[in-house]
Backbone as a printed PyTorch tensor [residue, N CA C, xyz], in Angstrom:
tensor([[[ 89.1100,  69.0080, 166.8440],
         [ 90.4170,  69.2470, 166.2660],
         [ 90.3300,  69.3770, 164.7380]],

        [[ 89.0760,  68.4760, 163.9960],
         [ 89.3470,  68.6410, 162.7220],
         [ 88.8700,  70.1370, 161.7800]],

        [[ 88.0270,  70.4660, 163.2050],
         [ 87.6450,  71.8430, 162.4930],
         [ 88.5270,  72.7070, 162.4180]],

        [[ 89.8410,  73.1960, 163.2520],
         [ 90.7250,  73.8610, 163.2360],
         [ 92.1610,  73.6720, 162.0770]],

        [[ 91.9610,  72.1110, 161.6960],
         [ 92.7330,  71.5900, 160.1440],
         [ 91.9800,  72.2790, 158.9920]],

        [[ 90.7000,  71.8960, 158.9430],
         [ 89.6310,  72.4720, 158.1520],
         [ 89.6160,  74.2540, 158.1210]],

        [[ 89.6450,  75.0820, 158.7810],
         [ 90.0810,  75.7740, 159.2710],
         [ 91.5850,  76.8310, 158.6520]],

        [[ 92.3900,  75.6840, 159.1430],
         [ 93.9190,  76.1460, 158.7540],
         [ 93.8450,  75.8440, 157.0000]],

        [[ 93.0210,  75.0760, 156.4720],
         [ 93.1270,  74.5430, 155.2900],
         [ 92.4970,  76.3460, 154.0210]],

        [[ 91.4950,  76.5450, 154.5980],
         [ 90.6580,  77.5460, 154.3240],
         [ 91.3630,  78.7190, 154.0690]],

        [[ 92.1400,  78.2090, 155.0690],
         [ 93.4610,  80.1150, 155.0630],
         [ 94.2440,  79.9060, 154.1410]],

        [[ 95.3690,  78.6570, 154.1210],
         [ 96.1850,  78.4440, 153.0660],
         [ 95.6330,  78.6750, 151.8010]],

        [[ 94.3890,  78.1350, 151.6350],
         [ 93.8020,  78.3950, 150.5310],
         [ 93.2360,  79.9160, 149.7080]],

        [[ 93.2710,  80.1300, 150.5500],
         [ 92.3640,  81.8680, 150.3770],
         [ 93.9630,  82.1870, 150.2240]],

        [[ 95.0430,  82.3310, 150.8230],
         [ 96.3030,  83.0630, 150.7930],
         [ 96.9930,  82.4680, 149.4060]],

        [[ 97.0280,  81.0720, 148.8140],
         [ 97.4370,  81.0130, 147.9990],
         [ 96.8290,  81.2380, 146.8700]],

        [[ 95.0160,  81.3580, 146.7660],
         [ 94.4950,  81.7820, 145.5930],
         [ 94.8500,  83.5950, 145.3830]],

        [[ 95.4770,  84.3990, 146.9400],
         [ 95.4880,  85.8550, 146.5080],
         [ 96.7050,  86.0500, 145.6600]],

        [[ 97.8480,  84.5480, 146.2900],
         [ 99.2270,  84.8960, 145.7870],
         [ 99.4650,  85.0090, 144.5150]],

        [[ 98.3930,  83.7500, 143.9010],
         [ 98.1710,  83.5990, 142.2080],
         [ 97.5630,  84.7640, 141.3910]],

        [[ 96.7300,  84.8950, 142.2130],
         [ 96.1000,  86.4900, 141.5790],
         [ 97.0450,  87.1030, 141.6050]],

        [[ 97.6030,  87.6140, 142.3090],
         [ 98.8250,  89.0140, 142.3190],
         [ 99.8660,  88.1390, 141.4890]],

        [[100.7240,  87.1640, 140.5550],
         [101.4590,  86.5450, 140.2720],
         [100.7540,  86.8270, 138.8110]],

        [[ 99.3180,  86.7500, 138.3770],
         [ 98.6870,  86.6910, 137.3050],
         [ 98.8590,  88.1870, 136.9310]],

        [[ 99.0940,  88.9780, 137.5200],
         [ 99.2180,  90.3020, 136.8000],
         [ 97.7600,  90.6920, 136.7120]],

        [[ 96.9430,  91.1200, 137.2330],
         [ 95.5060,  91.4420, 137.2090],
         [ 94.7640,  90.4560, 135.6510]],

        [[ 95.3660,  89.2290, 136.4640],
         [ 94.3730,  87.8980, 135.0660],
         [ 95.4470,  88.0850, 133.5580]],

        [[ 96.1200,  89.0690, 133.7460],
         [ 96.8850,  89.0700, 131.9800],
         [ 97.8020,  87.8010, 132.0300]],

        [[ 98.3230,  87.2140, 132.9250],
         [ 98.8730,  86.2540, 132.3270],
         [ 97.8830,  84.6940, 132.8910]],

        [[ 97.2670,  84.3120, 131.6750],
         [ 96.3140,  83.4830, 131.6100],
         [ 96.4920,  82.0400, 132.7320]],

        [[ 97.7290,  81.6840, 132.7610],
         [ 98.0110,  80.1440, 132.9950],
         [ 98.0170,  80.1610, 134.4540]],

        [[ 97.5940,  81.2930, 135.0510],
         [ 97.2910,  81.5530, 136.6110],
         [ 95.7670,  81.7260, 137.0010]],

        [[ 95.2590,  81.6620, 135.9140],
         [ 93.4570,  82.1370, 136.0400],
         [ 92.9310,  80.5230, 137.0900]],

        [[ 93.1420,  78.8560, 136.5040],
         [ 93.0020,  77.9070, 137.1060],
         [ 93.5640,  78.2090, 138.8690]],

        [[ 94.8450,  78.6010, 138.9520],
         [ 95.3840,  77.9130, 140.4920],
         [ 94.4370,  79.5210, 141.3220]],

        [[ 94.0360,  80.4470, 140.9790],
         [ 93.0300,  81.2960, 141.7450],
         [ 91.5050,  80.7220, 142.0080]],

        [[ 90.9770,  80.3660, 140.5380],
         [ 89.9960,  79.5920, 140.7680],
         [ 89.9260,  78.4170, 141.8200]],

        [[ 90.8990,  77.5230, 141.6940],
         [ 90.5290,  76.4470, 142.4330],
         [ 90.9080,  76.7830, 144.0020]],

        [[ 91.9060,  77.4220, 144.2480],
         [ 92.0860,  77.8830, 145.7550],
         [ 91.2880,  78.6590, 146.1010]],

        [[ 90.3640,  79.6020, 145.7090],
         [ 89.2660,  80.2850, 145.9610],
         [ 88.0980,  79.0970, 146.1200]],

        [[ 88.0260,  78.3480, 145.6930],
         [ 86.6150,  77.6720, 145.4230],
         [ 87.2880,  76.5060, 147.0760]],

        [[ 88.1860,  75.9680, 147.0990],
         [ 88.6220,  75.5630, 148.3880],
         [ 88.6280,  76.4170, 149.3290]],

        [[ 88.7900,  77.2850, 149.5680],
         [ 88.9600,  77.9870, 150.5950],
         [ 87.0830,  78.5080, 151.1540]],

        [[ 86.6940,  78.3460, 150.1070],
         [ 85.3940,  78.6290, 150.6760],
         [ 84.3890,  77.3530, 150.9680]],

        [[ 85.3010,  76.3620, 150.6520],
         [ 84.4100,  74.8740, 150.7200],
         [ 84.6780,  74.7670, 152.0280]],

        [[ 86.1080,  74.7610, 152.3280],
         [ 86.4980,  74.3760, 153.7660],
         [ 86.1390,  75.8260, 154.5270]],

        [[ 85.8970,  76.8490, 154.7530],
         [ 85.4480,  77.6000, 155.3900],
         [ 83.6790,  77.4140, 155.8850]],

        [[ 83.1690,  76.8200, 154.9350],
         [ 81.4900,  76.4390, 154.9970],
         [ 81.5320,  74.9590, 155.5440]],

        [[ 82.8290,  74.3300, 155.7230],
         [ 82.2520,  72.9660, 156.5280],
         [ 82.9480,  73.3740, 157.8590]],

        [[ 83.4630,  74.2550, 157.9970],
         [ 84.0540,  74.8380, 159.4540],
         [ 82.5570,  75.2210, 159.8870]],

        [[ 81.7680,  76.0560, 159.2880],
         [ 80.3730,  76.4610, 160.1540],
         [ 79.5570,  75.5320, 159.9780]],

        [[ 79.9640,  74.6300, 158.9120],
         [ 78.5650,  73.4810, 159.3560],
         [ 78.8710,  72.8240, 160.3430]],

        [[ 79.7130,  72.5400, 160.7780],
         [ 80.1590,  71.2400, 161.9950],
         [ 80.0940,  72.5820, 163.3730]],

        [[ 79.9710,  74.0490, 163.3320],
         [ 79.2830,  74.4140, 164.4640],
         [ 80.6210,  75.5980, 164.7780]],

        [[ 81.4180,  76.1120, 164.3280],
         [ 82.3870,  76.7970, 164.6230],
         [ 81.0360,  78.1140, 164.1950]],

        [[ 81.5950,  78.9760, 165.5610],
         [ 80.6360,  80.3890, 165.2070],
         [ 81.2210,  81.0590, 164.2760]],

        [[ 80.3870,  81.9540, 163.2700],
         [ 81.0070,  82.8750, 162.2430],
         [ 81.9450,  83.7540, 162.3650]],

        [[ 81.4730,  84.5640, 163.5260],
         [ 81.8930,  85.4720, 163.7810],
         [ 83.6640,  84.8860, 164.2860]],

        [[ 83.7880,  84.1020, 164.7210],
         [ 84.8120,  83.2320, 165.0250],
         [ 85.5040,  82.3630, 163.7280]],

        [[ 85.0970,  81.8760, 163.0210],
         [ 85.2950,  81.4410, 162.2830],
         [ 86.2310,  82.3660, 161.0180]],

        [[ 85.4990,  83.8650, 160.5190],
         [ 85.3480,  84.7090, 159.4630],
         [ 86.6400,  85.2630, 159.8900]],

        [[ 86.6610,  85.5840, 161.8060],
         [ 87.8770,  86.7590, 162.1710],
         [ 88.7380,  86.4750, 161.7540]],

        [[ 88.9450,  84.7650, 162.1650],
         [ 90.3410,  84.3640, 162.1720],
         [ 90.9360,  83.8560, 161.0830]],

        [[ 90.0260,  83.4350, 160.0080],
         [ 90.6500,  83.6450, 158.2520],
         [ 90.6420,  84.5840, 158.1320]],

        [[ 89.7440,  86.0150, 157.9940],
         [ 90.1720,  86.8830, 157.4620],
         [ 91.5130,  87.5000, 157.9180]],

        [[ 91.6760,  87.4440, 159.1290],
         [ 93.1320,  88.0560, 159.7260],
         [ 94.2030,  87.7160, 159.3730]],

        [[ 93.8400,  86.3050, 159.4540],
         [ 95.2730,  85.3900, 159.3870],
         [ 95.6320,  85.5040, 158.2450]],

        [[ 94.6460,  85.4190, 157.0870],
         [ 94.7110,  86.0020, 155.8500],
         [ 95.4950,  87.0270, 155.3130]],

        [[ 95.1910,  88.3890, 156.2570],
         [ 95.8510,  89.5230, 155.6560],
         [ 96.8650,  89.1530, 156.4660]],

        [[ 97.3560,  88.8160, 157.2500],
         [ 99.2700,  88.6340, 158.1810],
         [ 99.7980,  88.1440, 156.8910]],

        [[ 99.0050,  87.1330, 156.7980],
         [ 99.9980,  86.2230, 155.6000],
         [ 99.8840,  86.8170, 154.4990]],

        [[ 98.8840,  87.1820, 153.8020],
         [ 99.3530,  87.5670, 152.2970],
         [100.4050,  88.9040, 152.6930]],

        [[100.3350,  89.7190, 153.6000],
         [101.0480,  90.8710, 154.0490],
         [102.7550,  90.2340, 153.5650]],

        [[103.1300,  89.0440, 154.2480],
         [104.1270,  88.9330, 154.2500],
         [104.6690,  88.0000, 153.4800]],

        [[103.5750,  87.4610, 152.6300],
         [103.9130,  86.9430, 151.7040],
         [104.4040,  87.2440, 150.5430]],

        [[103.7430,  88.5070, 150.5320],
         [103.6810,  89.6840, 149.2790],
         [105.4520,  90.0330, 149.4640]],

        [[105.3580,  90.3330, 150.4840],
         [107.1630,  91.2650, 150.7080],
         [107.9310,  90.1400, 150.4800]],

        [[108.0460,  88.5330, 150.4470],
         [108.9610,  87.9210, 150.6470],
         [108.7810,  87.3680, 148.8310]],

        [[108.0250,  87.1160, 148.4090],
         [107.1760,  86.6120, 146.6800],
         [107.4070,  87.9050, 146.0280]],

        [[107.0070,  89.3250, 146.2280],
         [106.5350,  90.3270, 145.2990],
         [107.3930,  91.8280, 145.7070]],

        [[108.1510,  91.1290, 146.8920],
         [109.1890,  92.5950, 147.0000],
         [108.1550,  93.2220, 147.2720]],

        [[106.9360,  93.4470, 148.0370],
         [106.5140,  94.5580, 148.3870],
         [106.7070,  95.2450, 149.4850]],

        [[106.0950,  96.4090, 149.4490],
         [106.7790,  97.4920, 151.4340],
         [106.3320,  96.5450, 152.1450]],

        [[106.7430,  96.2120, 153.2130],
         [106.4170,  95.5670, 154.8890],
         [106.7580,  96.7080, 155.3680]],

        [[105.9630,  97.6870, 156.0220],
         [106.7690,  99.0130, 157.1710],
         [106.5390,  98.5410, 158.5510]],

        [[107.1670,  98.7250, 159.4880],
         [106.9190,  98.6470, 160.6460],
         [105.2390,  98.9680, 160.9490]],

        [[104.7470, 100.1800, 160.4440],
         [103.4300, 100.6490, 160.5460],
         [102.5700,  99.4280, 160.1710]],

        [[102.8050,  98.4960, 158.9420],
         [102.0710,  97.8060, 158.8440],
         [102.5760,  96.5140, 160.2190]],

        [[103.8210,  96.0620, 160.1120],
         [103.8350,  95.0080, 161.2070],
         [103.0280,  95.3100, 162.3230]],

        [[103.0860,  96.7090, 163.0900],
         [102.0260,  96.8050, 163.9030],
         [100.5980,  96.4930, 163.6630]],

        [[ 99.8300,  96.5410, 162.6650],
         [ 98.9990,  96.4350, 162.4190],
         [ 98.2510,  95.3650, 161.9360]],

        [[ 99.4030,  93.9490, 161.7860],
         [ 99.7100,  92.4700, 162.1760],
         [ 99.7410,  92.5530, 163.3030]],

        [[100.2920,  93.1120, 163.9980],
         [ 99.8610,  92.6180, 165.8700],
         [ 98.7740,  93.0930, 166.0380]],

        [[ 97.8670,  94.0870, 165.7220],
         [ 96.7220,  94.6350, 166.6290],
         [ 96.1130,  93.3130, 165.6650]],

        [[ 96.0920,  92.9360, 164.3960],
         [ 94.8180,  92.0290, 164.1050],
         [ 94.8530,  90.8050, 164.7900]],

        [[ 96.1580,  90.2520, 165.3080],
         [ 96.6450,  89.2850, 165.8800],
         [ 95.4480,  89.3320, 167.1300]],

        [[ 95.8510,  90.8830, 168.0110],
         [ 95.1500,  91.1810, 169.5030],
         [ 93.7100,  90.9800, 169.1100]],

        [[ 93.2570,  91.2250, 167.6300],
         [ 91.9800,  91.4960, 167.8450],
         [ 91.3440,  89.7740, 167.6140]],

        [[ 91.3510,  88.7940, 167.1210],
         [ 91.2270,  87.6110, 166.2750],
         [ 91.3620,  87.4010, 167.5220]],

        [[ 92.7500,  87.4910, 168.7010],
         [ 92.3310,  86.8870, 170.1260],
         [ 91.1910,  86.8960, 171.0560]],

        [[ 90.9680,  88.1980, 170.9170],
         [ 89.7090,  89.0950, 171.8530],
         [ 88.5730,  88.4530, 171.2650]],

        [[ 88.2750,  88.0180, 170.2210],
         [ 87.0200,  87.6660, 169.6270],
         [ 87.0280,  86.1620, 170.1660]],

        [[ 87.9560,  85.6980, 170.0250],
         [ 88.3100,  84.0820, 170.3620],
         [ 88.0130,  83.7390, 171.7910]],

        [[ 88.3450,  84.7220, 172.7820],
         [ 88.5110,  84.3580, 173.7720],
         [ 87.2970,  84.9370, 174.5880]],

        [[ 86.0700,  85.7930, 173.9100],
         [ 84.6580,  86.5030, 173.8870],
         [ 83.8600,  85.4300, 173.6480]],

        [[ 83.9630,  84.3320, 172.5000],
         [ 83.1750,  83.8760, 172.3270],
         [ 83.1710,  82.2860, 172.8610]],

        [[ 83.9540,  82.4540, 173.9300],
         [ 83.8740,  81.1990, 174.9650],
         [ 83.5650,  81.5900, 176.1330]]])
């Protein structure tokens, strides 16, 4: 169970170091450079003790990276006013289908 906290921790982290980046204005506004750094540097701590305790990569990588782009996707539109199109919501469900298929392959 704790690998899947560890896990969920990795994503929040990676999603809130992208939110700061995009909030920093490509780094011009300085006082956002720290909260990217340190959520980047978490997100990859807790992603590397997810594979040390034995979670497969390939399992491991799908389902941050996916969950990753759902969320910054819709994080962006709800924080940054950006497009959400239907085209993309679909394309939140196929990564959804695909992060399953891998999940449910590698058992």
């Amino acid at each position: 169970m704790m690998i899947w906290v560890m896990l969920g921790g990795a994503i929040a982290f990676e999603v809130t170091g992208t939110m700061a980046l995009r909030a920093s204005e490509g780094l011009r506004k300085k006082i956002w450079i720290a909260p990217v750094l340190a959520s980047y540097v978490l997100a990859f701590s807790l992603l590397f003790l997810c594979l040390e305790q034995g979670m497969p990569v390939g399992v491991a990588y799908g389902i941050w990276s996916a969950c990753g782009v759902a969320l910054t996707a819709v994080l962006a539109r709800i924080l940054f006013k950006e497009p959400f199109t239907w085209v993309m919501g679909l394309g939140v469900i196929a990564i959804a289908g695909g992060v399953l298929l891998i999940e449910l392959g590698a058992r």
